[in-house]
N, C-alpha and C positions, 0 to 999 in steps of 0.2 A: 503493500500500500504506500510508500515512503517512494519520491522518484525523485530526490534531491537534497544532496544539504545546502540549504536555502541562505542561512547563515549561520553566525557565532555571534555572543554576547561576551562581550570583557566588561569585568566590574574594573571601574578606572580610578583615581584619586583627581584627575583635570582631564574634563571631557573633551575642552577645545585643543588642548594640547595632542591627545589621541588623534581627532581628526585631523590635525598637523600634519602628524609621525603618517597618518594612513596616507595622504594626499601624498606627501614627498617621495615614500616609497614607492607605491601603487598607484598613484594617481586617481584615486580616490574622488568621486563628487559627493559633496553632502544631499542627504534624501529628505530629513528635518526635526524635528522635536518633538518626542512624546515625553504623556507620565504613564507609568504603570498602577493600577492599584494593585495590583498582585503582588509586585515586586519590590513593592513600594519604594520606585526609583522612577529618577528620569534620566532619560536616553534618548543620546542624540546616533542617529544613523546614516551610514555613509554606504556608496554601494561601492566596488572594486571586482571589477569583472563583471558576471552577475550578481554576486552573492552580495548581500547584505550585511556588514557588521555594524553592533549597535555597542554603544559604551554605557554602560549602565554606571548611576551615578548614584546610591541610597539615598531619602530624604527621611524614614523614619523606621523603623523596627522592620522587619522581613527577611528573605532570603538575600537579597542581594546585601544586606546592611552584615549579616552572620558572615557572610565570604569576603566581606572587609572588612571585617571584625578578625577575623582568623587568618586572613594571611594577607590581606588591602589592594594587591589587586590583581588582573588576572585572567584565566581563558573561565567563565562562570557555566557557563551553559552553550548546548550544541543546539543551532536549528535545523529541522528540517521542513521538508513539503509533502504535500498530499493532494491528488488530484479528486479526494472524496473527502471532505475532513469528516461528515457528516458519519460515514461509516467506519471510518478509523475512531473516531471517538465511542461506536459502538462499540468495534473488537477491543477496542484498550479495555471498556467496562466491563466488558462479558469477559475478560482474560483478570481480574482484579485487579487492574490501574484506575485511581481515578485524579481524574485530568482535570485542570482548574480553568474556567475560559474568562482569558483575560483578553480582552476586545473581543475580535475578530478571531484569535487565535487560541491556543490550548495551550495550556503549562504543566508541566510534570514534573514533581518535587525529584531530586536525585535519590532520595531513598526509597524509593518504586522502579528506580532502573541503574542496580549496581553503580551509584553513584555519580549517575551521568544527568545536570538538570535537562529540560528540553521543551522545544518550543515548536509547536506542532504547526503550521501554518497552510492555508489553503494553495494551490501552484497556481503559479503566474508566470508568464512571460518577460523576460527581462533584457535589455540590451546591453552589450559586456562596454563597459565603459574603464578606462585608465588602460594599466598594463600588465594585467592578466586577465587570466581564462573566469576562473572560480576557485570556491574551496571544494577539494572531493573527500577529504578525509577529517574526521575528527576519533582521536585516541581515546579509549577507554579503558585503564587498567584497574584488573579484578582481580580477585582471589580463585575464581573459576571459571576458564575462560569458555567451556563446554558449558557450565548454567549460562552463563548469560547471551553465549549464542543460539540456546535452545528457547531461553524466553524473550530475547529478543524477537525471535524468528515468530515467533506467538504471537505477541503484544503489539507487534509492529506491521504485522498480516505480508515478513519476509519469507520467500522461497527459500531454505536452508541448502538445496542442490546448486543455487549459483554462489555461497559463501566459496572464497578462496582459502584454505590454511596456510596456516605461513610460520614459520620458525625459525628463527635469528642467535646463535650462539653470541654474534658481534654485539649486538645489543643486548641480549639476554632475553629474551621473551618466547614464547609459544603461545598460539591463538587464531584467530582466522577474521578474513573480511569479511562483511557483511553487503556485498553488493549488490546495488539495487537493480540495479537495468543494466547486465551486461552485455553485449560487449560495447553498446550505445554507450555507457556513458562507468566513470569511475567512481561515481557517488557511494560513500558506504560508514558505516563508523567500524574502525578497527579496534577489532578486542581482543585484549594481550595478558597474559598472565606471566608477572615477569620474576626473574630468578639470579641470582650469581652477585654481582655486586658492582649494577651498572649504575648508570644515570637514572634509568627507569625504575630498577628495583629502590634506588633512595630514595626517590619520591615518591613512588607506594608505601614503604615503611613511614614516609611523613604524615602520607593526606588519605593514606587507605583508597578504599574501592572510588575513582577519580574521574575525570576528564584529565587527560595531559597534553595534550597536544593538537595543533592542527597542522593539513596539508593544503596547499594552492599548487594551481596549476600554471606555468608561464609560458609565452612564445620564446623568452628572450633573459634566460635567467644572468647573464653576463651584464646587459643593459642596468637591471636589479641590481646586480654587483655594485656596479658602479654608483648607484643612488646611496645603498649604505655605505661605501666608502666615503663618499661625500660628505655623509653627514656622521663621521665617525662610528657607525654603528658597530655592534658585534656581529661577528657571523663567521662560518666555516662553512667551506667544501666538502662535503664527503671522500673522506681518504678513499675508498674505492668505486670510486665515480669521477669520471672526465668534469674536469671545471661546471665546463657548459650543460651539466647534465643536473644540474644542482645545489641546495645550499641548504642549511639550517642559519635560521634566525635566533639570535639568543635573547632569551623573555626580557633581560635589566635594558633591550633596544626596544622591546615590543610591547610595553606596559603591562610584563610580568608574564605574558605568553610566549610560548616555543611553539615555533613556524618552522615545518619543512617545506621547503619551495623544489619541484620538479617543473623538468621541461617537459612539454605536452608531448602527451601519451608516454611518456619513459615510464611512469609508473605501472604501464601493464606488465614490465620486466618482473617486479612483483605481485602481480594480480592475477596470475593464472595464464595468463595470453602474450606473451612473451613477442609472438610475433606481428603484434599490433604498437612496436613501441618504439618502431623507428630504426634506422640505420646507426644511430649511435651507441644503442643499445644491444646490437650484436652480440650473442654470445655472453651477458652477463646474464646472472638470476639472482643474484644480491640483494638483498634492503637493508 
């Protein structure tokens, strides 16, 4: 039922600031000013590619205020889409989620979904504006990466035959993707169950069952390069990936978020489809 991650929500400490850091990297256009009563914040939104990120800003007690209270600020909540909201909010109810509607759209506490908040939104068409694609990935690390792909697959009305498994020694993790519309498109949230004594496994022992991360897609990841160089930013290469083939963004440049950036389609290299990911991707299967 799910055919997009639509957006992300970061809880911010300076909203205008955020839409800054978004324009200079991404080129980002502002969308405009809501409040939540759910969330009891207001948030301003900016689109980059198609996706939508919104910076959530608390004004009084709720969720968004406890996830600046606990860690100040940060990747809060994963969006997605639905081209039926009306029947996805059935199967969530008839599967034991229940879902808050706040506007137009749905909210689900992160303790109904291994830790992951989410914001369930009707689909709509969008035009890719600045300089990316979208976001196709958001992280979720669990204690069991088998429960949460078996109730996800439930709750969310996913086909479990086109999830990808994936297991990573380099990072440390085991788990699988959850993709929505293959080989169309990359959209999925990745759940990981992680192990050894990585980057990932530290901040599981920090924050428990999480969001950790997200993924964009770029034409032009070298162009990017050069924007965070610019402006001092943090970031690396992946040691076993060609330059141009990608990057990680480090969260103290991204208001407390971690951003993996690939170049378009390189990501099927790890999503099962190897042969959909380009000429530069020859021959690796690496993540």
């Amino acid at each position: 039922m799910l055919d997009r991650v639509d957006r992300v929500l970061l809880v911010v400490d300076d909203r205008p600031a955020a839409v800054a850091t978004w324009q200079q990297y991404f080129g980002a256009e502002l969308v405009g000013e809501t409040e939540s009563t759910t969330l009891n914040a207001r948030i301003t939104t900016v689109r980059a590619g198609e996706t939508e990120f919104e910076f959530v800003e608390p004004i009084r007690p709720g969720p968004a205020a406890e996830f600046a209270h606990r860690w100040r600020q940060g990747l809060f909540a994963a969006g997605f889409s639905t081209p039926d909201l009306d029947a996805l909010e059935s199967n969530l109810v008839e599967n034991g989620i229940t879902p808050i509607e706040d506007g137009d759209r749905l909210f689900i506490d992160g303790a109904q979904t291994h830790g992951m908040p989410a914001i369930i939104s009707a689909s709509e068409p969008r035009q890719r504006v600045g300089h990316i694609n979208f976001v196709y990935e958001v992280t979720n690390v669990v204690p069991d990466w088998q429960k949460a792909r078996d109730d996800y697959a439930r709750v969310f009305g996913l086909d479990a035959s086109r999830f990808s498994y994936i297991k990573s020694d380099r990072f440390g993790y085991e788990g699988t993707l959850t993709l929505f519309n293959p080989p169309e498109r990359l959209d999925r949230i990745e759940i990981t169950q992680t192990s050894g004594e990585s980057a990932m496994q530290r901040f599981y022992e920090k924050r428990g069952a999480s969001l950790y991360m997200c993924y964009i897609e770029t034409d032009d990841v070298m162009g990017l390069a050069e924007r965070l160089n610019a402006a001092d930013a943090q970031f690396v290469h992946s040691e076993k990936r060609a330059p141009e083939a990608g990057l990680f963004i480090h969260p103290s440049s991204l208001h407390g978020m971690l951003m993996g950036v690939s170049l378009t389609n390189y990501a099927w290299v790890w999503s099962g489809r190897p042969e959909l990911a380009g000429p530069l991707a020859a021959g690796r299967e690496e993540h």
